[in-house]
C-alpha positions in Angstrom: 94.3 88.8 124.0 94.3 91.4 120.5 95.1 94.6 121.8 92.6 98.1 121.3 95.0 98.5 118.3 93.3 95.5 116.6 91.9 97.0 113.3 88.3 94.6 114.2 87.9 96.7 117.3 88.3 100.0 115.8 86.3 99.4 113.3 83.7 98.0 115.7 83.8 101.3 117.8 83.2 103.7 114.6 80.4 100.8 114.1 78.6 101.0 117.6 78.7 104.8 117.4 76.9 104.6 114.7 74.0 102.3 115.8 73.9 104.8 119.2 73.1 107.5 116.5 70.6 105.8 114.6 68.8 104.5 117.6 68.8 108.1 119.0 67.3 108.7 115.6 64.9 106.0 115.7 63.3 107.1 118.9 62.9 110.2 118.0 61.0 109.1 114.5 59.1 106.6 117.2 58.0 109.9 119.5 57.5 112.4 116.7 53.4 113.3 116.1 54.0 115.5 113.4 53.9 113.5 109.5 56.5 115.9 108.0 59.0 115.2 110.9 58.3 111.2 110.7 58.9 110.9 106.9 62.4 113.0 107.3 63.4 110.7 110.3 62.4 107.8 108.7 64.5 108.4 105.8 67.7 109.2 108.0 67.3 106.1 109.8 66.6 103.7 106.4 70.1 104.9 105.5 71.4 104.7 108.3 70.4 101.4 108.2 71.6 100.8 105.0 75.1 102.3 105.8 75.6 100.8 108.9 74.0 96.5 107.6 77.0 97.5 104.7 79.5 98.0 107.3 78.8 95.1 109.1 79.2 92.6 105.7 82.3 94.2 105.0 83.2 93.1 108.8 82.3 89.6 108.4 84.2 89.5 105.9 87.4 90.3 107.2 86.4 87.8 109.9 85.9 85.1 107.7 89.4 85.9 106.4 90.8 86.2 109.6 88.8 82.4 110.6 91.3 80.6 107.9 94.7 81.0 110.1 93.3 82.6 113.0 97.3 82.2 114.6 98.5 84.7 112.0 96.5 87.4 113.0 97.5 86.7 117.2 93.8 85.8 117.9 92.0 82.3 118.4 89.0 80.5 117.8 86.9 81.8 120.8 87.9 85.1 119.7 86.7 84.2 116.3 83.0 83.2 117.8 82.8 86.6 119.7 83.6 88.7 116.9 81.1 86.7 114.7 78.1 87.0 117.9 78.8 90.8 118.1 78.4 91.4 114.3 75.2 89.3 114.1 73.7 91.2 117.3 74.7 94.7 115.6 72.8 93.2 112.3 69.8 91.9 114.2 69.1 95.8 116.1 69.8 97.5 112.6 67.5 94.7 110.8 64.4 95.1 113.6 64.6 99.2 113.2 65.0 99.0 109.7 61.4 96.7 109.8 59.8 98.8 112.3 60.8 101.8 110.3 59.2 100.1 107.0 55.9 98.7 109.1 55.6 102.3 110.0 55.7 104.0 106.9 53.1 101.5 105.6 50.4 102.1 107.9 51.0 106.0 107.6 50.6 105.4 103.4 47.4 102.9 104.5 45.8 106.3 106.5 46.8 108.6 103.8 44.8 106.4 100.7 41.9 105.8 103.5 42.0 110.1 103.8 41.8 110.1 100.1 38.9 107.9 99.6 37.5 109.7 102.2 37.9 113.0 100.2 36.5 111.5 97.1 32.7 111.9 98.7 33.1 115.8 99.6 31.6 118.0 97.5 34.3 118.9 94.2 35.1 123.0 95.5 36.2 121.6 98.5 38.1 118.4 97.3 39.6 121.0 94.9 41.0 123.1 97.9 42.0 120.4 99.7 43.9 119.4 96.9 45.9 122.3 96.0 46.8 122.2 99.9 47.8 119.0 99.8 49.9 119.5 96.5 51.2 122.2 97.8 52.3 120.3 101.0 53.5 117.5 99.2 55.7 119.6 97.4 57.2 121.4 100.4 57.7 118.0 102.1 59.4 116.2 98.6 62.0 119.1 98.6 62.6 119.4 102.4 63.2 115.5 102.6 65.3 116.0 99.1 67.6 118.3 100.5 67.9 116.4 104.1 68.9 113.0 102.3 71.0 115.0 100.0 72.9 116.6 103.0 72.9 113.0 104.4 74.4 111.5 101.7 77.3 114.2 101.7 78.1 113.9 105.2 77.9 109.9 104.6 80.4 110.8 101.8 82.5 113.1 104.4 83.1 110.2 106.7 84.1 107.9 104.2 86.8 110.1 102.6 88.0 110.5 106.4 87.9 106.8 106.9 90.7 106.5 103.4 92.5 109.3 104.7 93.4 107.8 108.0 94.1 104.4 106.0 96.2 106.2 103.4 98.4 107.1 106.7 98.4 103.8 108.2 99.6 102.7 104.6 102.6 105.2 104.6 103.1 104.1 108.0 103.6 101.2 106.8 105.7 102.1 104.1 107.9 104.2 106.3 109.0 101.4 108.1 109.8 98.8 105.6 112.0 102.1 104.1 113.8 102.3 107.3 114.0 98.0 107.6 115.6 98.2 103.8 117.8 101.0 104.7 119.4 98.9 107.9 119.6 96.0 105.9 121.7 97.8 103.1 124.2 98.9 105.7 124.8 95.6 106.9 125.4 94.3 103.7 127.5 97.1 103.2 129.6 96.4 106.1 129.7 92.7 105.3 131.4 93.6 102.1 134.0 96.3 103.5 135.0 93.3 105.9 135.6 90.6 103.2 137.0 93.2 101.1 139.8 93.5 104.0 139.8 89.7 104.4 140.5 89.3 101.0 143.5 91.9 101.2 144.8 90.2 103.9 145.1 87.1 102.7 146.7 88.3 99.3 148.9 89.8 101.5 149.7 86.6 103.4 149.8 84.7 100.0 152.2 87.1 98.8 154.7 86.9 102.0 154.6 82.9 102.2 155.6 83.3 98.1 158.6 85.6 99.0 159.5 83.2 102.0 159.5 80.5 99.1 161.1 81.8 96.7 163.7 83.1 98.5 164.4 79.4 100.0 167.1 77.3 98.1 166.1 73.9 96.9 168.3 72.5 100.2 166.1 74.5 102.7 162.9 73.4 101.8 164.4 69.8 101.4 165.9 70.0 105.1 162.5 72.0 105.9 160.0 69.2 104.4 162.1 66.2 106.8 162.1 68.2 109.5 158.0 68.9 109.2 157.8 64.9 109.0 160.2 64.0 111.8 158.0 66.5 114.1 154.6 64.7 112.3 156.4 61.2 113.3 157.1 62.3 116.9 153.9 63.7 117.4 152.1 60.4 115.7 154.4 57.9 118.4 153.1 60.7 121.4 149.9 60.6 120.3 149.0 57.3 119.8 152.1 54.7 121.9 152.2 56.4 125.1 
């Protein structure tokens, strides 16, 4: 079973918070009377919508990834299929708020040419009026829904520099540890080599002594030496081998 450290279920968490958001946001655009209030809830949830359907490809990615040799990441394939249901429910909620959302702010353009047309047949001082009002309206509601999506956007841009700067730590995390891994596995090959450095001096040591013992030897001792070696070889072969 992955554990809550699995990167898919973190990922999935900061995910589902975010469609709690944007529904919260969606109901309040589905409640709100007032035309000003729709248009600038209706923009927060489009990219909301936008943000989240782009968070949810990038997850289905990693899962299709992950699908290849499920066993290396310590999952199977029913975990593959629940990952992949999850991701397509989370897409179809975003997808059927996003439509709603669209459907929405169609009708509300369909009322506003039908108020227009409706304008064209009142007398011209009063379509002027009406008008400027409107203009002036207009204007009021183009820079208030500027700045909200610009404000948007920089929050938006706010999480995602938080979301690198937590993986930039897991990365020197990371990093840390293979440090430490390489450091260990220096000092083992460092003791390796102290202890067949004293091997080697041992047996050049023992090399030199069996020389000296050698050397010192006359010809007659190693003779008397070399028979007695085979007369022990001979009476270990007849033990061995005839009793």
């Amino acid at each position: 079973m992955p554990s809550a450290q699995d990167p898919f279920y973190v990922v999935k968490s900061e995910i589902q918070d975010s469609i709690d958001n944007l529904q919260s946001s969606f109901e309040q655009w589905n409640r709100s009377s007032d035309g000003v209030e729709r248009v600038r809830v209706a923009k927060e949830v489009l990219a909301g919508c936008e943000s989240i359907e782009w968070q949810v490809d990038e997850l289905e990615k990693a899962i299709a990834v992950a699908a290849k040799e499920p066993s290396w990441y310590g999952i199977d394939d029913a975990e593959i299929e629940n990952r992949r249901r999850w991701t397509s429910s989370a897409r179809t909620q975003v997808v059927t708020m996003k439509k709603t959302v669209d459907a929405g702010k169609s009708s509300s353009t369909t009322s506003i040419n039908g108020m227009h047309r409706e304008l064209m047949r009142l007398p011209d001082s009063y379509q002027t009026h009406t008008s400027n009002h409107n203009a002036a309206n207009d204007n009021d509601d183009f820079i208030e829904s500027e700045s909200d999506r610009q404000m948007l956007l920089i929050k938006q841009q706010d999480d995602e520099l938080d979301e690198l700067s937590l993986s930039v730590q897991r990365i020197g995390g990371v990093g840390l540890t293979i440090h430490e891994e390489l450091m260990a596995q220096e000092k083992i090959i460092d003791e390796l080599g102290n202890e067949m450095d004293s091997t080697s001096n041992r047996l050049d040591f023992v090399q030199k002594k069996v020389a000296m013992v050698m050397k010192k030897a006359s010809a007659k001792g190693q003779i008397m030496m070399i028979l007695g070696l085979l007369a022990l070889f001979i009476f270990l072969f007849f033990l061995v081998f005839l009793t």
